[in-house]
C-alpha positions as CSV (number, residue, x, y, z in Angstrom):
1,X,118.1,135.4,108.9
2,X,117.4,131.8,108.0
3,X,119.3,130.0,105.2
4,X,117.2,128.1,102.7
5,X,118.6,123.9,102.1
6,X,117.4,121.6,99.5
7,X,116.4,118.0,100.4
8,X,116.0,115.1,98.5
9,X,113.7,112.2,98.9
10,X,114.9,108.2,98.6
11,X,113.8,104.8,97.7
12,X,110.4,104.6,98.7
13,X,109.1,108.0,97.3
14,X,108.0,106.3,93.8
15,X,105.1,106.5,92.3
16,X,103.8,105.4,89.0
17,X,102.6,109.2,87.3
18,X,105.8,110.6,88.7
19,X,107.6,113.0,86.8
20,X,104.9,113.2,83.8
21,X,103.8,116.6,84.6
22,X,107.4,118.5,84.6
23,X,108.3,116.5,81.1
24,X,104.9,117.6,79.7
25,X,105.9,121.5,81.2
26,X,109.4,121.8,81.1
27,X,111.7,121.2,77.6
28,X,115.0,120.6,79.6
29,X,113.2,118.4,82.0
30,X,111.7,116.1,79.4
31,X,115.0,115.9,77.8
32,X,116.6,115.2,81.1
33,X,114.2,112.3,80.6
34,X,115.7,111.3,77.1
35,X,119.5,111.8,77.9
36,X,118.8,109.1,80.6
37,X,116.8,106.9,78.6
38,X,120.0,106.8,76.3
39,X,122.5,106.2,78.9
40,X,120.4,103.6,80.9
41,X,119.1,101.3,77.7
42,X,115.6,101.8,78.1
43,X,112.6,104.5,77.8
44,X,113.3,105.6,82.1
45,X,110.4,108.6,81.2
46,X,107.6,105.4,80.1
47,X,108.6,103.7,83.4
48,X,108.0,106.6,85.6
49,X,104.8,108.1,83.7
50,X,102.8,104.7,83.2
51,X,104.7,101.9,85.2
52,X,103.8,98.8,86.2
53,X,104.4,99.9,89.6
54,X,105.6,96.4,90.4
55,X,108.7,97.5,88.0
56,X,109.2,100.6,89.0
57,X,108.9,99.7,93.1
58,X,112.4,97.3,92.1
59,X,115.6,98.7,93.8
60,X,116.9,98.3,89.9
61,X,114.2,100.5,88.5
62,X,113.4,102.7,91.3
63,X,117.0,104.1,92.2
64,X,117.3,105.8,88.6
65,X,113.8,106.9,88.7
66,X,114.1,108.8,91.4
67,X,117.3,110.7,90.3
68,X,116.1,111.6,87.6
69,X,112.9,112.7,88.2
70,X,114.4,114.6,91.5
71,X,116.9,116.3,88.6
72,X,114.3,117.2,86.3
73,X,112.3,118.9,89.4
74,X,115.0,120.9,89.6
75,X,115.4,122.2,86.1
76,X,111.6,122.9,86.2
77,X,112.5,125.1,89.1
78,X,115.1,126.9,88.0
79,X,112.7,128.1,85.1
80,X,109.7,129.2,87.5
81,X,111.6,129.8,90.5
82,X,114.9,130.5,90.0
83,X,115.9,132.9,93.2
84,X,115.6,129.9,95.1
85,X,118.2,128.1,93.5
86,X,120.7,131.1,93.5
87,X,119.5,132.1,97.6
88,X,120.3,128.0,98.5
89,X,123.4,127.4,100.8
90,X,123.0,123.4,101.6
91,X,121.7,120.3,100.9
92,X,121.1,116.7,101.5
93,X,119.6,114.0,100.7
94,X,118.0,110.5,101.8
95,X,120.4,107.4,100.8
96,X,119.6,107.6,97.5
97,X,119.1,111.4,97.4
98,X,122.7,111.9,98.6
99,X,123.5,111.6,94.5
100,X,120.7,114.4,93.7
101,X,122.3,116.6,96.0
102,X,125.8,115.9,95.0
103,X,124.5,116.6,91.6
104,X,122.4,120.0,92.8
105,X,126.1,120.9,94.3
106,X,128.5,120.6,91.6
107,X,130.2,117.6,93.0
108,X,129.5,115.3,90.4
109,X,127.8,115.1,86.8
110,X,124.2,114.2,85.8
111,X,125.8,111.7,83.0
112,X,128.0,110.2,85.6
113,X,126.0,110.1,88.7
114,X,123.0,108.3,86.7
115,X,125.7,105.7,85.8
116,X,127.0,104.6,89.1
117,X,123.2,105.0,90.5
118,X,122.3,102.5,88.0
119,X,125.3,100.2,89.0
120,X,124.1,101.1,92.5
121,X,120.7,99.8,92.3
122,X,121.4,96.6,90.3
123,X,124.3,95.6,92.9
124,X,121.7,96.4,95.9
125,X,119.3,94.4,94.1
126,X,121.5,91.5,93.6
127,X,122.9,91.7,97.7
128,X,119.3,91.4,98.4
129,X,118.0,88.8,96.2
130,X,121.4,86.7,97.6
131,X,120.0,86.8,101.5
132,X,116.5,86.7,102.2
133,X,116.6,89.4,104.2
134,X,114.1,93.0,104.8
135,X,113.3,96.0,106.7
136,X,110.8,97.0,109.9
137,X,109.9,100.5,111.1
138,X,109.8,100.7,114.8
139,X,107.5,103.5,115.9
140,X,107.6,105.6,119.2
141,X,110.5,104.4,120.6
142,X,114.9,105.9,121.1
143,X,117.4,104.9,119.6
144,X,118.8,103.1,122.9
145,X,115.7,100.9,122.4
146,X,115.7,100.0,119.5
147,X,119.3,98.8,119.7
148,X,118.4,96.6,122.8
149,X,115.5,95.2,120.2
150,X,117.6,94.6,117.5
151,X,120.2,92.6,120.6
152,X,117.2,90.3,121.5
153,X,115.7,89.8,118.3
154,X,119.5,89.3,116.3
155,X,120.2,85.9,117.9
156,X,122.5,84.5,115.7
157,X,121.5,86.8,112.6
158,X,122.4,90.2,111.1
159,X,119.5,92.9,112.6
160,X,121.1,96.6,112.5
161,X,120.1,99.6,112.7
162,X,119.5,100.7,109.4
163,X,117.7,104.7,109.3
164,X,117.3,107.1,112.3
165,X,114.3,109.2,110.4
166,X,113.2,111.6,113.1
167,X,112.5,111.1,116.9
168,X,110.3,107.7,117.2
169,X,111.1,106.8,113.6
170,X,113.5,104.2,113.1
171,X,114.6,101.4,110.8
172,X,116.0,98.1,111.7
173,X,117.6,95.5,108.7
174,X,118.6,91.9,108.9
175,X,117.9,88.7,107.8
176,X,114.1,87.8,107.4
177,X,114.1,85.6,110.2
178,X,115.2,88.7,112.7
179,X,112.6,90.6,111.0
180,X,110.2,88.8,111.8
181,X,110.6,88.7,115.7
182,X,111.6,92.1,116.1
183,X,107.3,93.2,116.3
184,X,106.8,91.2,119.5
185,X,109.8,92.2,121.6
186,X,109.2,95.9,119.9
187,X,105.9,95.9,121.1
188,X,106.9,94.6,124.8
189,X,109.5,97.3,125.2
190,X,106.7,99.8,124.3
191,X,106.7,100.4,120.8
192,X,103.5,101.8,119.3
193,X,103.5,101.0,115.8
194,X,106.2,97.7,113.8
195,X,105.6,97.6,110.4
196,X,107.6,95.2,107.9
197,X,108.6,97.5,105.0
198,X,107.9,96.7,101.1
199,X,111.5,96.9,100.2
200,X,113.9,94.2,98.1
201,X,116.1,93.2,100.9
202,X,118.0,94.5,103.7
203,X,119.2,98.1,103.0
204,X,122.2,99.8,105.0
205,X,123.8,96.9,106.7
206,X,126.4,94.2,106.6
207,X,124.2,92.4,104.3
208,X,124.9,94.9,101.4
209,X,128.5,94.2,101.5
210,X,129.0,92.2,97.8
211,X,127.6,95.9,96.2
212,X,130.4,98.3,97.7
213,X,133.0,95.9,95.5
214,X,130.8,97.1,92.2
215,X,130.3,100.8,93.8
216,X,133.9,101.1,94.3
217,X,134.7,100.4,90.9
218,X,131.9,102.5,89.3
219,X,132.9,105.5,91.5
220,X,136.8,104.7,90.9
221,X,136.6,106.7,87.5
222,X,134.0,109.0,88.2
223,X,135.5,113.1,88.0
224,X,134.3,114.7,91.5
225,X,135.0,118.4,92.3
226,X,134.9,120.3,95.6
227,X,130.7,120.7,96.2
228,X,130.1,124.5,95.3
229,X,127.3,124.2,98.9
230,X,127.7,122.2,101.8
231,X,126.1,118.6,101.4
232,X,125.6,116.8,104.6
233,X,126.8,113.1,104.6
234,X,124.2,110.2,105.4
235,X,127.0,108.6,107.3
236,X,128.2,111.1,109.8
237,X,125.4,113.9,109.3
238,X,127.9,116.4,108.4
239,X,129.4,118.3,105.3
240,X,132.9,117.3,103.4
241,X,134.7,119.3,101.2
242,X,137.3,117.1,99.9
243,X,136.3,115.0,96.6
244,X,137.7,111.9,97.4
245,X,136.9,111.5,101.2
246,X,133.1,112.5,99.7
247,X,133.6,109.4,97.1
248,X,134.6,106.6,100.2
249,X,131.6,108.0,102.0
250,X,129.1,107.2,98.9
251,X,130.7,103.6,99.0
252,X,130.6,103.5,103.6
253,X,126.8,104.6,102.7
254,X,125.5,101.5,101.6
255,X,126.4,99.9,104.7
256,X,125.9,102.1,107.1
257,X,122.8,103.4,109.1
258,X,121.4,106.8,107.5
259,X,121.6,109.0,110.1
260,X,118.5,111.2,108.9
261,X,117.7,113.0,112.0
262,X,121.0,114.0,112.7
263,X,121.7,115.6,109.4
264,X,118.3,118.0,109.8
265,X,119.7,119.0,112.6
266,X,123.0,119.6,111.9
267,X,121.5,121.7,109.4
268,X,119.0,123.6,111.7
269,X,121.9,124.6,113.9
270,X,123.7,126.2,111.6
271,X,120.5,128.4,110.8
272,X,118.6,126.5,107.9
273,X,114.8,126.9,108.3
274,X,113.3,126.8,105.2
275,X,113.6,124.1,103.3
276,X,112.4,122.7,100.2
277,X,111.8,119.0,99.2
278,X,112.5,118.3,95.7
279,X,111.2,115.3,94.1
280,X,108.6,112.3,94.2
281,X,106.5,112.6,97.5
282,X,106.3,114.7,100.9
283,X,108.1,112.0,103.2
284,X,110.9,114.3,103.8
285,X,108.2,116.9,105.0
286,X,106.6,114.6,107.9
287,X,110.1,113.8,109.3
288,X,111.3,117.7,109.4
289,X,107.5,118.2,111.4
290,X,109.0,115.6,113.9
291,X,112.3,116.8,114.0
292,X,111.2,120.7,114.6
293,X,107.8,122.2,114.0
294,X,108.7,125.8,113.6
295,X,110.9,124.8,110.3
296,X,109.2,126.3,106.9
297,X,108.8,123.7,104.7
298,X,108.1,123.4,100.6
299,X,107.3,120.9,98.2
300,X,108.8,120.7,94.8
301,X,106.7,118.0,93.8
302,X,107.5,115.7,90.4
């Protein structure tokens, strides 16, 4: 029999409208809305129901937004569907969604994790905004590939590997100058689609180095139990049990490449097919049909 997983979407999944309809439905998720307007200095629920979208699309804005929202899709949930919650046995999520899930499993607390998720996005903001820098999505070709792309195209600059979505989906980071010829020698090597991402700066590499110094410190207090379900790790695609080696992985993630792919089917072999997406959007969805076809697939949306 299949086991059921809950996923969680990332930065990129905003949307201006999101999260209006559970805090108009659901008491406890509009006053999920509330606590975090409280803890984060201003009205998080305004943001997220009426924008601007230019606002709410910065890494400082968008991180906390999507938390939250994510966390009050859950609490609508467990009012309308709660067997769902009680039958699920794992969970992960995308970069950002790695702190939903650790939430979803016990390991750490709303209050907290909203804290250092704020922290987060205000340090990844500032790491981009130092180094003009980005993020290109390399369609239709391996991961060997896109390495030897990211070799010609580096020169002299940082250009990494930055998320390994699903097969034919993946991310290259670096410096904006990198960027920029990665389409051409993509393209040559047989790429179908290159498309420069709308994102602050480049996410997942070396380049995010001065926010794992303010991560550290706003994860060095933070309580952390044992997670209650298995959450698979961004950075090595598989489930950790002890608190603290979970707590130098959240710092590792910023830095390192997301391995997306890997961590659906780490989860697929140990008998998860149905899954549920929790959250802003139906990304998560499109990669899982990539990844394997026959996996059952729901959307929570906010």
């Amino acid at each position: 029999m299949s086991k059921i997983a809950f996923l969680f979407p990332g930065q990129g999944a905003q949307y201006v409208g999101m999260g209006k309809q559970l805090a108009a439905s659901s008491p406890k998720a509009a006053e999920l809305f509330q606590r975090a307007a409280e803890i984060l200095g201003y009205d998080l629920g305004e943001l997220c129901f009426n924008g601007p979208a230019a606002r709410l699309d910065s890494t400082v804005f968008s991180q906390p937004a999507l938390f939250v929202t994510s966390i009050a899709a859950l609490e609508s949930m467990r009012e309308e569907n709660p067997d769902a919650l009680l039958s699920c046995e794992g969970t992960a999520g995308l970069s950002l969604g790695e702190y939903t899930a650790m939430v979803f499993a016990g390991v750490m607390q709303f209050e907290d994790a909203l804290r250092v998720v704020q922290i987060r996005g205000a340090a990844m903001q500032e790491a981009a905004d130092a180094v003009p820098s980005g993020m290109v999505s390399v369609l239709g070709l391996d991961r060997d590939q896109v390495s030897a792309v990211c070799a010609e195209a580096r020169e002299n600059e940082i250009l990494e590997i930055a998320n390994l979505l699903c097969p034919g989906n993946i991310v290259v980071s670096g410096s904006n100058d990198a960027c920029e010829r990665v389409p051409v020698i993509a393209e040559k090597a047989g790429a179908m689609k290159v498309m420069p991402l709308a994102v602050a700066g480049a996410f997942h590499t070396q380049i995010m180095q001065p926010a794992v110094e303010k991560l550290t410190a706003a994860l060095a207090d933070v309580p952390m139990s044992a997670p209650r379900i298995p959450v698979v790790s961004n950075v090595d695609a598989v489930p950790h049990s002890d608190p603290e080696e979970i707590r130098q992985l959240l710092i590792q993630q910023v830095c390192s490449p997301v391995r997306w792919e890997d961590s659906m089917r780490y989860l697929l072999a140990a008998d998860f097919y149905e899954f549920f997406e929790i959250g802003a959007g139906r990304v998560l969805r499109g990669l899982m049909k990539r990844i394997d076809r026959k996996a059952e697939f729901h959307n929570i949306t906010a």
